[in-house]
N, C-alpha and C positions, 0 to 999 in steps of 0.2 A: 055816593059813598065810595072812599077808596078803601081799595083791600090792607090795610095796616098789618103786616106781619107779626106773627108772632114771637114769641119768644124762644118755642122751640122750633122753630121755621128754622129763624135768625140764626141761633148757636148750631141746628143743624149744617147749613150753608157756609157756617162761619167753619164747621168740623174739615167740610169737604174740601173748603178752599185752603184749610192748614193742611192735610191730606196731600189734596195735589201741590200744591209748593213743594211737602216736602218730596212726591215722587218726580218732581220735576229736579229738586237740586241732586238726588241719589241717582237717575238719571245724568246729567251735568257733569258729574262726580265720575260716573265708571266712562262715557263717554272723550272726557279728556284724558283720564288714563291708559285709553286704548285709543286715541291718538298717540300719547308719548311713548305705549310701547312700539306703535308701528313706526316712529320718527325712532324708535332706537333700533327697529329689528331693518330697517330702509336705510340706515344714516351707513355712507361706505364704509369709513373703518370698522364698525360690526361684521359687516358682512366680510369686508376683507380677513380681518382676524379668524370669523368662523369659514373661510377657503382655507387660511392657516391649518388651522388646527385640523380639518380635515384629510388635508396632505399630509399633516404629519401622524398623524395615525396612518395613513394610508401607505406612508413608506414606512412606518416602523413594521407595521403587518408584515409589508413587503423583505425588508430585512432579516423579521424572524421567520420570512420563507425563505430567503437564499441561504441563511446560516442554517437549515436543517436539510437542505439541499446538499449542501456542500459539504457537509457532516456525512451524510450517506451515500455521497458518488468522490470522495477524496483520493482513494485509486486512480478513479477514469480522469480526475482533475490533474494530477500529479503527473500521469503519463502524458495529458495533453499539455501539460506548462512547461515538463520537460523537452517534447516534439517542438515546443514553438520554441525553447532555446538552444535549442542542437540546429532549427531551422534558422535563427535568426546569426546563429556562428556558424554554419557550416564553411564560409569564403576561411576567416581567420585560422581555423581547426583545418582546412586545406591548406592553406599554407604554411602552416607548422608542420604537418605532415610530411609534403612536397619539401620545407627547407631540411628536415629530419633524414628524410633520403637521400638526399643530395649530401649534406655531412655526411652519411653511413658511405656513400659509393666513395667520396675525397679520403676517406682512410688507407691506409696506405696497406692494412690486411683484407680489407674490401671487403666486411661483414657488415 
């Protein structure tokens, strides 16, 4: 005699195998999606654009650090910008000077 299945055997077996199909395609499903997010978070222009954008946060940070910098040391800046343009004319301012004396001595009241 063979074992003849029943009828809740059958629709059991039959429950399990709809079951896993469907955890095999919801599986299928998040798996290929988490390939394509890592083909998008891997693919170079993503990643280039997110070095972008990090750089540029990271100089704007940086710029609203030298602008509040330079807001609070504007004296010591002023004196230094002015040092480096008295240093960078001192030849010319010399010989304006030097031709300025030399006309004062060629006057003929010698002041």
């Amino acid at each position: 005699m063979t074992n003849k299945p029943t009828e809740k055997q059958v629709s059991h077996e039959r429950a399990d195998v709809v079951l896993t199909n469907a955890e095999r395609r919801n599986l299928r499903r998040k798996l290929k999606s988490s390939v394509q997010m890592t083909k998008d978070v891997l693919n170079p222009k993503t990643q280039i654009r997110r070095l972008v954008d990090r750089q540029k946060k990271a100089v704007s940070v940086a710029a609203a650090d030298a602008k509040v910098q330079i807001k609070q040391n504007a004296p010591l800046i002023a004196v230094v910008g002015l040092t480096a343009i008295l240093l960078a004319a001192r030849r010319p301012i010399a010989k304006w000077l030097y031709r300025a004396k030399q006309t004062q001595a060629d006057t003929p009241d010698g002041n």
